[in-house]
N, C-alpha and C positions, 0 to 999 in steps of 0.2 A: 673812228666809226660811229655813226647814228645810234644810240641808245634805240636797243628794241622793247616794245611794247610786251608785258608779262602777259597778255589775256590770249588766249588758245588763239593759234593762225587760222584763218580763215579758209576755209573748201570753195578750190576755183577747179572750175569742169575746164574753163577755157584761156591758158594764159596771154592769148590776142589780149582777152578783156582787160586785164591787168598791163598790158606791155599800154592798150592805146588810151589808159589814162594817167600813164606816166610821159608819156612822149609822143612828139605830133607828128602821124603817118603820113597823111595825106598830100598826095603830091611830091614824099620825100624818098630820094636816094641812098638806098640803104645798102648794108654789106653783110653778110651772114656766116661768120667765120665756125667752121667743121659744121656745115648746113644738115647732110645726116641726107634722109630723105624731104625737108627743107616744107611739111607738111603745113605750120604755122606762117612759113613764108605766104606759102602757096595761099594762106587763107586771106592773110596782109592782103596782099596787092588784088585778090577781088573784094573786099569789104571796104578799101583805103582807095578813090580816084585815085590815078598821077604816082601811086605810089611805084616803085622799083627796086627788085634786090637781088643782087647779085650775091649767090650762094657759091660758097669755096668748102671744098672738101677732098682730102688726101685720100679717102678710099676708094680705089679703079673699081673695087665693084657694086660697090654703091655709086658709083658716076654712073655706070655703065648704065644702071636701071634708071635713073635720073634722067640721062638723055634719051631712053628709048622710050620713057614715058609723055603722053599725047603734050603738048605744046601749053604753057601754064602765060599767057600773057603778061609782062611786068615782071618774069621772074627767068634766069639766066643764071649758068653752072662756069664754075672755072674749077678748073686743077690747080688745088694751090691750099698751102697751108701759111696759117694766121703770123707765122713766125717770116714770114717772106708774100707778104701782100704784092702783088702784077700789078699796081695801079699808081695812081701819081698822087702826089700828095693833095691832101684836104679835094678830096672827089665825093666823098661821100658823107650827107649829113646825119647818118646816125650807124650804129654798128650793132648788129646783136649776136650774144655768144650764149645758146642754149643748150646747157646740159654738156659743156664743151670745154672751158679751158680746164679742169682738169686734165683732160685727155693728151691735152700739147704738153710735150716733155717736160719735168720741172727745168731743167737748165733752160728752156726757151722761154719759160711762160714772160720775161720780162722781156724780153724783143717781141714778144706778141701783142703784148702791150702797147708798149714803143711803137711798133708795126700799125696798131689800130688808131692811135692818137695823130700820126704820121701822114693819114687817108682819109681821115676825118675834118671837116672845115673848122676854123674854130668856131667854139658854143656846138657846136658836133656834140654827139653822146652816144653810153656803149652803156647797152644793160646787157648781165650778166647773168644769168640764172641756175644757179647750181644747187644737182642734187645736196642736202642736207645728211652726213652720215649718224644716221639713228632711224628707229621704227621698225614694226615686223618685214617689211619689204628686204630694208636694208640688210636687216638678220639673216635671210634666204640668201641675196646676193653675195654677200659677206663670204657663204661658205665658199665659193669660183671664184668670187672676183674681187677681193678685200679691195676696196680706194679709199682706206681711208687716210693713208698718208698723199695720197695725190689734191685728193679732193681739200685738206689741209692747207697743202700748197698755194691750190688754185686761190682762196683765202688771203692765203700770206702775201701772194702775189701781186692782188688788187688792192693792201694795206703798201707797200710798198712803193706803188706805183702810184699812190698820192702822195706820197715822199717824194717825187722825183720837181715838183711843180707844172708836169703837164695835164694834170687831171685835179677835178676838186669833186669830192661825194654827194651828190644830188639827193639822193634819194636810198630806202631798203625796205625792202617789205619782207615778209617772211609766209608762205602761205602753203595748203597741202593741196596735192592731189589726186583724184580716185585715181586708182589701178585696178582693172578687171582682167578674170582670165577665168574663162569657162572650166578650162580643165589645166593639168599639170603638160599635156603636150604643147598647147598652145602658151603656156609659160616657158618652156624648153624652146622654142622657136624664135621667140621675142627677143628674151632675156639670158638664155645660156648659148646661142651659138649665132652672135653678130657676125656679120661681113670682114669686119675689122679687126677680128681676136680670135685664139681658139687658147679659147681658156682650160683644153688638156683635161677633161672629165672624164675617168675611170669607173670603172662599174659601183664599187662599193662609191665613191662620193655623188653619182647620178643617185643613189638607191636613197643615200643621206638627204641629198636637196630634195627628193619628193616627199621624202618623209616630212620635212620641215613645210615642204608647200601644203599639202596634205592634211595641217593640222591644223589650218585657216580653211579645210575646204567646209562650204555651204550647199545649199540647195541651189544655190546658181552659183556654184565655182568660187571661186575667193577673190573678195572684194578689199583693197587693203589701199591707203594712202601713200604715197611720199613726198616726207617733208622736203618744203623747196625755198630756198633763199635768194632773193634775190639785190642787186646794187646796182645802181645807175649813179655813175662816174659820168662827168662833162667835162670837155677837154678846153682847158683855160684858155681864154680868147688872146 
């Protein structure tokens, strides 16, 4: 791995800015593995000509809203997880996984891999972006939804899979970014009850996490960072 730089990570509002000075959008076919609501996609291919990405994502009800939301030009949903890519090999010239491979089971994260190196042309590349486990954020979440063995994983996974000789390490950056939330509901909505989980919150532990949210509140709601790592892996020609 790239030796990282000791001086404080830097405050990025927008991680487009950071993804389109690592790799060239423009006009490129790209793949979005656990796409989410696929927001930064959506911004990609209006700021990027020519660009295109097809968002994959295993949550039906997060499709659902995906597809019934208005028409996003350059950008297209499939059902389908990172661990079993619908496409043919080297189709696509770049791959992006935001906030995601943790989430793909640790026994699959290395077919996910495999999977994306697979779809990608060669000189193809896959940036990576994963939460960072530490910070007051993480302390909140920590209490519902501990990832820090998965998010490990995710880690060990992409160390790995330069071992295998189909990827070499491009690039790493490390950088934070703002998190707002007006109030403690609008934190409850976001962050304790996704599409995807039901993280089983009981009276006395809802009472805990507010409490915890509660003690970063401010005069505009609580304003907090999370730290974000990220690696751009290029799939050897």
């Amino acid at each position: 791995m790239t030796e990282l730089s000791s001086q404080s990570p830097p405050l990025i509002n927008d991680e487009l800015d950071l993804l389109a000075s690592l790799a060239p959008l423009r006009g490129a076919q790209l793949i979005e593995l656990g796409c989410g609501a696929a927001r930064l996609a959506a911004d990609l291919v209006g700021r990027f000509p020519g660009a295109h990405v097809t968002g994959l994502e295993v949550d039906e009800r997060q499709m659902v809203k995906n597809l019934a939301a208005p028409v996003t030009p350059g950008l297209t949903f499939v059902t389908a997880g990172a661990q079993a890519i619908p496409f043919a090999d080297a189709r696509f010239d770049g791959a992006l996984m935001l906030k995601s491979l943790h989430h793909v089971p640790m026994t699959l994260m290395a077919q996910a891999l495999a999977e994306v190196a697979r779809v990608l042309k060669p000189g193809g590349w896959l940036y990576v972006s994963e939460p960072v486990y530490a910070g007051p954020l993480n302390e909140i979440m920590r209490l519902f939804n501990d990832e820090g063995v998965v998010r490990a994983a995710a880690q060990q996974a992409l160390d790995a899979a330069l071992q295998t000789g189909q990827w070499q390490a491009d690039d790493e950056r490390r950088f934070e970014m703002p998190v707002h939330f007006t109030d403690f509901d609008t934190f409850e909505q976001r962050m304790m009850r996704p599409t995807y989980a039901n993280h089983q919150i009981d009276d006395a532990l809802h009472s805990g996490i507010r409490q915890r949210f509660e003690s970063h509140l401010g005069p505009q709601g609580v304003a907090l960072t999370r730290p974000m790592h990220v690696r751009l892996l290029r799939k050897v020609a």
